[in-house]
mmCIF entry with sequence, helices, sheets and N, C-alpha, C, O atoms, coordinates in Angstrom:
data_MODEL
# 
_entry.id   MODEL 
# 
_entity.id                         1 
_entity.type                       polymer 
_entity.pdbx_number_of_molecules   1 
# 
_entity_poly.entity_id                      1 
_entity_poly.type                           'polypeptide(L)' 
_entity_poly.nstd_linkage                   no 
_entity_poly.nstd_monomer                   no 
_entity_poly.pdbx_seq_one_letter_code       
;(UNK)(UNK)(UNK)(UNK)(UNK)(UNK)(UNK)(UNK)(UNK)(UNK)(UNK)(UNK)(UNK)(UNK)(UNK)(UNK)
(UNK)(UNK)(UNK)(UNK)(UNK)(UNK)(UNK)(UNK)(UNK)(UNK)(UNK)(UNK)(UNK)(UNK)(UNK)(UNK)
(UNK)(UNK)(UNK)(UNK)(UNK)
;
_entity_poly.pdbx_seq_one_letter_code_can   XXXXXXXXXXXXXXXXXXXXXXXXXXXXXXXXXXXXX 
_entity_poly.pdbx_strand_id                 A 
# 
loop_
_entity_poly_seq.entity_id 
_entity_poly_seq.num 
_entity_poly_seq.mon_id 
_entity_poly_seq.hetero 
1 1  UNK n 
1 2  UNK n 
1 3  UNK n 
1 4  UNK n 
1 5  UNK n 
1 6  UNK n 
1 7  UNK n 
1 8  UNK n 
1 9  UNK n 
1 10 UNK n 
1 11 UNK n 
1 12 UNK n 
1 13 UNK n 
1 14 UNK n 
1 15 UNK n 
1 16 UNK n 
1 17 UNK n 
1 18 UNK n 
1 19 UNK n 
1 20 UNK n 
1 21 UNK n 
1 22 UNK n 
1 23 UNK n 
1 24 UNK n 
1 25 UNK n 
1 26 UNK n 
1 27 UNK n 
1 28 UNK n 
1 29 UNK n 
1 30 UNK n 
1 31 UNK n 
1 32 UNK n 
1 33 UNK n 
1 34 UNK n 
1 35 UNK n 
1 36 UNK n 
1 37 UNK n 
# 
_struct_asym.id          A 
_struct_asym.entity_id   1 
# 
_struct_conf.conf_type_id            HELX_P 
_struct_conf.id                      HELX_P1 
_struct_conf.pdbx_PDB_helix_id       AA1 
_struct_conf.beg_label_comp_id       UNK 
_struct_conf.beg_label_asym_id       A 
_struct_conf.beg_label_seq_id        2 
_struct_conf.pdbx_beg_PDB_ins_code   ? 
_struct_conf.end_label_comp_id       UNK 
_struct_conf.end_label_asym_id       A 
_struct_conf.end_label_seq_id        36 
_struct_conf.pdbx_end_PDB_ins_code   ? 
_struct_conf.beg_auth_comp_id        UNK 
_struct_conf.beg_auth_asym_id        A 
_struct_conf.beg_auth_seq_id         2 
_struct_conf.end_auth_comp_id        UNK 
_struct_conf.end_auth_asym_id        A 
_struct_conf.end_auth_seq_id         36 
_struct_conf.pdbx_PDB_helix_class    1 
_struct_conf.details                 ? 
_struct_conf.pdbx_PDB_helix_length   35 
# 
_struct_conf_type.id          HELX_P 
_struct_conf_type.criteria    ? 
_struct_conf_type.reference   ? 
# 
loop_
_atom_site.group_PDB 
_atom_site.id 
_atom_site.type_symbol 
_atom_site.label_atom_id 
_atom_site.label_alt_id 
_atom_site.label_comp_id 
_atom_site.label_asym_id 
_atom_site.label_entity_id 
_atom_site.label_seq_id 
_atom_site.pdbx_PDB_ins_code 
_atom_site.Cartn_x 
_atom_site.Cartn_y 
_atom_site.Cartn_z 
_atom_site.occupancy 
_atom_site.B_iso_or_equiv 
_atom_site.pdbx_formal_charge 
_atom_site.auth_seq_id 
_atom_site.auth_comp_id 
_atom_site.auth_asym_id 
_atom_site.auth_atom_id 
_atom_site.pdbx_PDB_model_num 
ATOM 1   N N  . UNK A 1 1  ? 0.836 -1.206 0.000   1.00 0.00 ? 1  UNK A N  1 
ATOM 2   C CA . UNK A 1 1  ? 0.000 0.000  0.000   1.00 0.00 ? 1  UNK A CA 1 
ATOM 3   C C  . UNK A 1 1  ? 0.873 1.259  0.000   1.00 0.00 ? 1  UNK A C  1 
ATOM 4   O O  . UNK A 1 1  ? 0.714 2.396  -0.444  1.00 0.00 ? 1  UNK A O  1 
ATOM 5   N N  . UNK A 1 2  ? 1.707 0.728  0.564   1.00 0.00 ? 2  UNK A N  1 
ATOM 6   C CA . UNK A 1 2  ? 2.746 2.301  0.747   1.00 0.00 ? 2  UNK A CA 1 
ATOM 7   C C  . UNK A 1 2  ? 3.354 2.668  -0.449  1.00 0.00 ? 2  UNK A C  1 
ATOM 8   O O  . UNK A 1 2  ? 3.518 3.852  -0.745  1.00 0.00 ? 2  UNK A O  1 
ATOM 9   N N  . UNK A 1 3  ? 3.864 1.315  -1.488  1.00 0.00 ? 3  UNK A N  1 
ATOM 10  C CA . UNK A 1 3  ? 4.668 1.700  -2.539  1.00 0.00 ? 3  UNK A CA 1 
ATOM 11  C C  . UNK A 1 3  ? 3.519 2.306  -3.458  1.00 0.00 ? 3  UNK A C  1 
ATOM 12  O O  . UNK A 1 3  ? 3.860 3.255  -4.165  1.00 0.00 ? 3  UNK A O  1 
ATOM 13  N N  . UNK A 1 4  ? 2.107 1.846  -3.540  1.00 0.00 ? 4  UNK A N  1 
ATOM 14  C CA . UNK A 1 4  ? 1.425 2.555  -4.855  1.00 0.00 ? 4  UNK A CA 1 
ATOM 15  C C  . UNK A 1 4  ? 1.051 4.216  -4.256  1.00 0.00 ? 4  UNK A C  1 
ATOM 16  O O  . UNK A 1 4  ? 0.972 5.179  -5.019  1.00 0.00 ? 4  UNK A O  1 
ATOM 17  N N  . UNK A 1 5  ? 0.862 4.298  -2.858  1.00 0.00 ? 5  UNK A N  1 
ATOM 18  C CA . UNK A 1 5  ? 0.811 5.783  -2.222  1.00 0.00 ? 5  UNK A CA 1 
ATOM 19  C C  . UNK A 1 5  ? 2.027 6.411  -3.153  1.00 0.00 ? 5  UNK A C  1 
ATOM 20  O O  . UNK A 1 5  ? 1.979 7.039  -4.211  1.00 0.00 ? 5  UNK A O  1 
ATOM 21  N N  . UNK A 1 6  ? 3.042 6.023  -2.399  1.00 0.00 ? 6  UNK A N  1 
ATOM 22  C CA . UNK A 1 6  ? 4.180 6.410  -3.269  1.00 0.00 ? 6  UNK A CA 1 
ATOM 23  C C  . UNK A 1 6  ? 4.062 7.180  -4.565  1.00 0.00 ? 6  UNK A C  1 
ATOM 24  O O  . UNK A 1 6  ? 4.445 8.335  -4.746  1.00 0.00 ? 6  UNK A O  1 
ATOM 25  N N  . UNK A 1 7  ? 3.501 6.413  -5.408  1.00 0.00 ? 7  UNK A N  1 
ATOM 26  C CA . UNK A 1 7  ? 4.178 5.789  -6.736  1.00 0.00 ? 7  UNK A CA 1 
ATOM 27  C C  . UNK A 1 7  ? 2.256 6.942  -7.393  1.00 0.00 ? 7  UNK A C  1 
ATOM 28  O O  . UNK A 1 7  ? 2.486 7.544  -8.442  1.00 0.00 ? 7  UNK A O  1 
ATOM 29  N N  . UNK A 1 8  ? 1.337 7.074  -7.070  1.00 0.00 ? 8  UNK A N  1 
ATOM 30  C CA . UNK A 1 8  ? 0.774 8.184  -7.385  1.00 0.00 ? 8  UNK A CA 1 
ATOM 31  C C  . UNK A 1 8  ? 0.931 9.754  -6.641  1.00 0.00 ? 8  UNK A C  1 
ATOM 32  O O  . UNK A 1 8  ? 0.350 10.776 -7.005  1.00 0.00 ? 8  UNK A O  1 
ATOM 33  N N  . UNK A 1 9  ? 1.766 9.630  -5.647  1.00 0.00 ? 9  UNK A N  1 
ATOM 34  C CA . UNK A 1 9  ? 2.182 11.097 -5.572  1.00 0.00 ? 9  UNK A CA 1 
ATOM 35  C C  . UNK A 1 9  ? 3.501 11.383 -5.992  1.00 0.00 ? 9  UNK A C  1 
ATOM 36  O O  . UNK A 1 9  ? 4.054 12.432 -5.661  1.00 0.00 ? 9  UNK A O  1 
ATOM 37  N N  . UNK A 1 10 ? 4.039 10.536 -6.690  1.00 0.00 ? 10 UNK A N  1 
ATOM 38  C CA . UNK A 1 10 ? 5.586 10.367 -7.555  1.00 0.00 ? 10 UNK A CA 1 
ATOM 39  C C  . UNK A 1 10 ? 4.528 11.363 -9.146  1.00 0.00 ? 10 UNK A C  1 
ATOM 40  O O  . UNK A 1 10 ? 4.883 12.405 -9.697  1.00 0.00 ? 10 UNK A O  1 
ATOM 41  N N  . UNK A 1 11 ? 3.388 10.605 -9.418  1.00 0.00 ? 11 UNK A N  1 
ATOM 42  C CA . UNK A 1 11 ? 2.865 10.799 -10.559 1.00 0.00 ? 11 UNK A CA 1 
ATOM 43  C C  . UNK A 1 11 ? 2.392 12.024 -10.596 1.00 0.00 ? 11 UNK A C  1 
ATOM 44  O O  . UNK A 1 11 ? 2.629 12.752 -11.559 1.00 0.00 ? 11 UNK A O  1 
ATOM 45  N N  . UNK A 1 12 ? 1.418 12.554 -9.214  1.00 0.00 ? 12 UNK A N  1 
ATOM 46  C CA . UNK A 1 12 ? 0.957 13.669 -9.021  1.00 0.00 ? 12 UNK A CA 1 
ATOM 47  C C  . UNK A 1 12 ? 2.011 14.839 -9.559  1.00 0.00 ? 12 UNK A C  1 
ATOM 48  O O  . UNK A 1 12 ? 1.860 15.735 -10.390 1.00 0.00 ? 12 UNK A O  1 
ATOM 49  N N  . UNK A 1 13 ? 3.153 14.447 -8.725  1.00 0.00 ? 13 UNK A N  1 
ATOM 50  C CA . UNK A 1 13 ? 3.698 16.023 -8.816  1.00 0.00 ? 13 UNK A CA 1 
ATOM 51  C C  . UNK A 1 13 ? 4.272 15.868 -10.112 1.00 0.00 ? 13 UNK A C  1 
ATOM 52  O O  . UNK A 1 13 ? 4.638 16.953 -10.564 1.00 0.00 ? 13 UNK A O  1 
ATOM 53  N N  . UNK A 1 14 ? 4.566 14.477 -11.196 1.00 0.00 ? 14 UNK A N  1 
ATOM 54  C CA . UNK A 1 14 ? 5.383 14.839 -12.285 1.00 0.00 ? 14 UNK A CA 1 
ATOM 55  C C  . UNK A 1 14 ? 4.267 15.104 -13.385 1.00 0.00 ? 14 UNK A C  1 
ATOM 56  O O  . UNK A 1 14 ? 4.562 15.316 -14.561 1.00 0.00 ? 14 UNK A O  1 
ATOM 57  N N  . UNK A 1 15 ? 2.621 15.067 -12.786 1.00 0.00 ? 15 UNK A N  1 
ATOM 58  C CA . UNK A 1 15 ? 1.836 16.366 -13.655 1.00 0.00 ? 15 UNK A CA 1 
ATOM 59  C C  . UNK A 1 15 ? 2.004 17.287 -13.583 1.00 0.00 ? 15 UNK A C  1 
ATOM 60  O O  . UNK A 1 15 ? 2.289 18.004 -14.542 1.00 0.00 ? 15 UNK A O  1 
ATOM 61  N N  . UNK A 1 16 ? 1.891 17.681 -12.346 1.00 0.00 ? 16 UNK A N  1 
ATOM 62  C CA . UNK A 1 16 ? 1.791 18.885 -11.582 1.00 0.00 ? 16 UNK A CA 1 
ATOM 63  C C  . UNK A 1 16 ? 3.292 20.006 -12.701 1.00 0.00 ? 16 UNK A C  1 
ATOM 64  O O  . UNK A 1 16 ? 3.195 20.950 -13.485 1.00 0.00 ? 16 UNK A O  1 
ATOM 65  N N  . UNK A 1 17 ? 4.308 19.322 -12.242 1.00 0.00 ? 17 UNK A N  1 
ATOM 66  C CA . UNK A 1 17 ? 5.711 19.836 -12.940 1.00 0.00 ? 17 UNK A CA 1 
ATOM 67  C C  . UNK A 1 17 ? 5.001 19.800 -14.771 1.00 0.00 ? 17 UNK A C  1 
ATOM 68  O O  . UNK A 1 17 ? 5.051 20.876 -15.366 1.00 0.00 ? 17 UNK A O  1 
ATOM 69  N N  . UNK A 1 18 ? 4.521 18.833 -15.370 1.00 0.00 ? 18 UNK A N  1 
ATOM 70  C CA . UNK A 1 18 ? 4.457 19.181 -16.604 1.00 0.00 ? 18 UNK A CA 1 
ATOM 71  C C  . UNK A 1 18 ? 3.581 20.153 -17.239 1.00 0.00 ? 18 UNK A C  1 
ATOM 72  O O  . UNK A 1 18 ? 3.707 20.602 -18.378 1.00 0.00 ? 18 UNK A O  1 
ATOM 73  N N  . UNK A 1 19 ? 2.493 20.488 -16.211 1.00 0.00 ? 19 UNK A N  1 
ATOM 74  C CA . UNK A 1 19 ? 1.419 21.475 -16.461 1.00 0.00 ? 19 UNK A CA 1 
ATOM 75  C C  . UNK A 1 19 ? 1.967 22.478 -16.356 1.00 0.00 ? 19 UNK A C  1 
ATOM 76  O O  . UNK A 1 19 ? 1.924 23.263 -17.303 1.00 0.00 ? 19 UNK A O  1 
ATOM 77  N N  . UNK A 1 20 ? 2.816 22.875 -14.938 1.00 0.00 ? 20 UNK A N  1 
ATOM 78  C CA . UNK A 1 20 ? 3.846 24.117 -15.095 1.00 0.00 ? 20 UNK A CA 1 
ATOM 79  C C  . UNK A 1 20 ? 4.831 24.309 -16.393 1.00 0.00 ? 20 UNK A C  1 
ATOM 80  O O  . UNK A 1 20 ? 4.955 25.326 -17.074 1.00 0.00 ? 20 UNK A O  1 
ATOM 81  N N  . UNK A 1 21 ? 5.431 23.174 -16.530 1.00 0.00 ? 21 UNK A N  1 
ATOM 82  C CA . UNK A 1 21 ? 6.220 23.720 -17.861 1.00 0.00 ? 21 UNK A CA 1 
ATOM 83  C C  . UNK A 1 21 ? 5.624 23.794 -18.665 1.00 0.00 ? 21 UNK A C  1 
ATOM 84  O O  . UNK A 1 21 ? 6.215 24.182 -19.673 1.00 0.00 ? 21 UNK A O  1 
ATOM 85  N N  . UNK A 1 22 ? 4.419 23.561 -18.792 1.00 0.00 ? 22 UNK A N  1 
ATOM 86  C CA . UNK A 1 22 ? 3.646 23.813 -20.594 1.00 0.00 ? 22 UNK A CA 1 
ATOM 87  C C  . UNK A 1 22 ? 2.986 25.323 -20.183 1.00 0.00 ? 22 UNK A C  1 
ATOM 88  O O  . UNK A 1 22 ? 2.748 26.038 -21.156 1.00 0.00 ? 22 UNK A O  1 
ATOM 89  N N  . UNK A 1 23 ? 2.638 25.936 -18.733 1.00 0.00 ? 23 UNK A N  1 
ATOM 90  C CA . UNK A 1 23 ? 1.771 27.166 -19.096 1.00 0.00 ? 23 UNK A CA 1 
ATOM 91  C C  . UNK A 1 23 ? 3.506 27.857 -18.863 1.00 0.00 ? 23 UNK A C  1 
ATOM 92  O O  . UNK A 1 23 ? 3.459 28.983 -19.359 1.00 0.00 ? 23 UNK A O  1 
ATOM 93  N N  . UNK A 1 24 ? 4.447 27.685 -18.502 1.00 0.00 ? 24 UNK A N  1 
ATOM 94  C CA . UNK A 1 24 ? 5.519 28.206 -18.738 1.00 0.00 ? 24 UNK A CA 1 
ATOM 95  C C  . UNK A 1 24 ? 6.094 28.770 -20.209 1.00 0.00 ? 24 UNK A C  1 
ATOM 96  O O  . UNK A 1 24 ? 6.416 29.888 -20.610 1.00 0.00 ? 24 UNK A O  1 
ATOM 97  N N  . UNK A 1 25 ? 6.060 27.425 -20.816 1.00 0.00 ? 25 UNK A N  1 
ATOM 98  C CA . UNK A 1 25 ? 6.186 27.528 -22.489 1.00 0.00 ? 25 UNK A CA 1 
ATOM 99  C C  . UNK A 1 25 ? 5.449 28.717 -23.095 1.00 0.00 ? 25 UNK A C  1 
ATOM 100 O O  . UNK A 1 25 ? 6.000 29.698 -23.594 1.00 0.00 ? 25 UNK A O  1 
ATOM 101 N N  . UNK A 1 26 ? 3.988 28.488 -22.979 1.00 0.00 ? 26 UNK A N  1 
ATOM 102 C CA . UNK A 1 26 ? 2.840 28.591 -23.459 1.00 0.00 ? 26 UNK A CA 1 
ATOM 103 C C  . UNK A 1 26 ? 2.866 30.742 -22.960 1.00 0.00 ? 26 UNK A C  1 
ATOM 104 O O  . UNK A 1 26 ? 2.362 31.678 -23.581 1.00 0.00 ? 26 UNK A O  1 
ATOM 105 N N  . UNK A 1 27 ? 3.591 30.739 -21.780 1.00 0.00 ? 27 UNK A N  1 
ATOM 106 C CA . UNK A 1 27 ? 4.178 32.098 -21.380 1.00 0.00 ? 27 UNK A CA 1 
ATOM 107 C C  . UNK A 1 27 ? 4.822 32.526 -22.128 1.00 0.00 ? 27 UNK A C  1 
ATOM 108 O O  . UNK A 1 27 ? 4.318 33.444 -22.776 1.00 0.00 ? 27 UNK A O  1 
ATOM 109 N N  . UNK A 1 28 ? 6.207 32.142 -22.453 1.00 0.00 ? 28 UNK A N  1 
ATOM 110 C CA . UNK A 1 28 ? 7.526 32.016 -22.793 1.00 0.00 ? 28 UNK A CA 1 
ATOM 111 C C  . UNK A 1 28 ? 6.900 32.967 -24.823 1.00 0.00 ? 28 UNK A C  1 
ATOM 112 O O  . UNK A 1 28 ? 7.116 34.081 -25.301 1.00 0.00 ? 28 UNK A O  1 
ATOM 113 N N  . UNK A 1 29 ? 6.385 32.132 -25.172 1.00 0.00 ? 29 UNK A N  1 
ATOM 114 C CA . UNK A 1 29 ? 5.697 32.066 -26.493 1.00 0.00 ? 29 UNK A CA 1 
ATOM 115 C C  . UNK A 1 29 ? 5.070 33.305 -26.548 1.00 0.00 ? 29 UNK A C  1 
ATOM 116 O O  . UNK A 1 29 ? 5.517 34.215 -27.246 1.00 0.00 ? 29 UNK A O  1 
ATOM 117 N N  . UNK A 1 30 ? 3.943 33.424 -25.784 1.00 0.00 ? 30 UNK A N  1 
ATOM 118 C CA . UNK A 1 30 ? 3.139 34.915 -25.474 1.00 0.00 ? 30 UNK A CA 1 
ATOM 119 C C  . UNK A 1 30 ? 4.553 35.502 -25.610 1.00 0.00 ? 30 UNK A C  1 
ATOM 120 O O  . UNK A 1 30 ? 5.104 35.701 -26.692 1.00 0.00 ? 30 UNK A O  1 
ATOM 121 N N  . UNK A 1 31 ? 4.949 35.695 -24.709 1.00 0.00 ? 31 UNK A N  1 
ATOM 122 C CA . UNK A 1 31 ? 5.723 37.256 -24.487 1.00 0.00 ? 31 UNK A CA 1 
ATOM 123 C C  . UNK A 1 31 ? 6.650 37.088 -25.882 1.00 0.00 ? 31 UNK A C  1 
ATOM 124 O O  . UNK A 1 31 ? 6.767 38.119 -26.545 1.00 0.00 ? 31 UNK A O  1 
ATOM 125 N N  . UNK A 1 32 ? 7.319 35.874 -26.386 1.00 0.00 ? 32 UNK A N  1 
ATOM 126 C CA . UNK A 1 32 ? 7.701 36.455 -27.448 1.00 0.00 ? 32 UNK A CA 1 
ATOM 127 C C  . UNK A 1 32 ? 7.035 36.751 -28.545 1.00 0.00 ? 32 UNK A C  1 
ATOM 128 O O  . UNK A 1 32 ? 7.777 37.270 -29.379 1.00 0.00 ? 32 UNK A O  1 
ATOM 129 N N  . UNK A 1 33 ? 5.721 36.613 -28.963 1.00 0.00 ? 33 UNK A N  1 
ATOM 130 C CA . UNK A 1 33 ? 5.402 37.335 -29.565 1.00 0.00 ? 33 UNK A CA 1 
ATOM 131 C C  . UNK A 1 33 ? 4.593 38.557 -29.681 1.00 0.00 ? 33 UNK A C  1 
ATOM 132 O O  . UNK A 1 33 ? 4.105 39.092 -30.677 1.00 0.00 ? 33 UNK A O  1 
ATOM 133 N N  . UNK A 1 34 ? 4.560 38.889 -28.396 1.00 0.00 ? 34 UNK A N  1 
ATOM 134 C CA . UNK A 1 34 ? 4.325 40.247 -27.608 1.00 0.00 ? 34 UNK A CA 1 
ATOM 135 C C  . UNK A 1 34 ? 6.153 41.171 -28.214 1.00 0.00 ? 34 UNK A C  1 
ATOM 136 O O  . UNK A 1 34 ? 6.136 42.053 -29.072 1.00 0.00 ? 34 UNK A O  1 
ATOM 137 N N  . UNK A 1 35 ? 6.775 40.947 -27.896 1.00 0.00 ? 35 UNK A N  1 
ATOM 138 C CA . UNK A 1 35 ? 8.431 41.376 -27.913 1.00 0.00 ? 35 UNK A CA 1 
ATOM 139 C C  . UNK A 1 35 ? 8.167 41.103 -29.699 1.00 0.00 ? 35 UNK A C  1 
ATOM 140 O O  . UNK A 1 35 ? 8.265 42.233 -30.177 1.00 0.00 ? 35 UNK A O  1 
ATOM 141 N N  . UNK A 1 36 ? 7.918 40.235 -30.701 1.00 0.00 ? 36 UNK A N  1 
ATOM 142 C CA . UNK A 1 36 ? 7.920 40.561 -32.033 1.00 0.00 ? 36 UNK A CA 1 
ATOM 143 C C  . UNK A 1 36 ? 7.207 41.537 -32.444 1.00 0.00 ? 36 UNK A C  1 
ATOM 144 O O  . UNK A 1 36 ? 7.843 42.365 -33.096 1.00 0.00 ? 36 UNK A O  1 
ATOM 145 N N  . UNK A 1 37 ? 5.346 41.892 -32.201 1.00 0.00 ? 37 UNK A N  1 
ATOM 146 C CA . UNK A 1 37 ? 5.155 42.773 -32.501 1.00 0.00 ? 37 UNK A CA 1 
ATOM 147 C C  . UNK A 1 37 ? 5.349 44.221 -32.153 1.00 0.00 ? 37 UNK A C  1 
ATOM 148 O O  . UNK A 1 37 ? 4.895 45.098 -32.888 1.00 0.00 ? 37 UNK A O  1 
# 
């Protein structure tokens, strides 16, 4: 029981981290093409 506890808050946060880097990106993108026009 402990290893699948584990093993979905292992998963949780490596959404958690990929949702941040995509509205990061998804930032990143805005502003540069905020800075092109």
């Amino acid at each position: 029981m402990t290893a699948t506890a584990t093993t979905e808050t292992e998963t949780e946060t490596e959404t958690e981290t990929a949702m941040v880097t995509t509205v990061t990106e998804a930032g990143k993108r805005r502003a540069s093409k905020h800075l092109m026009w």
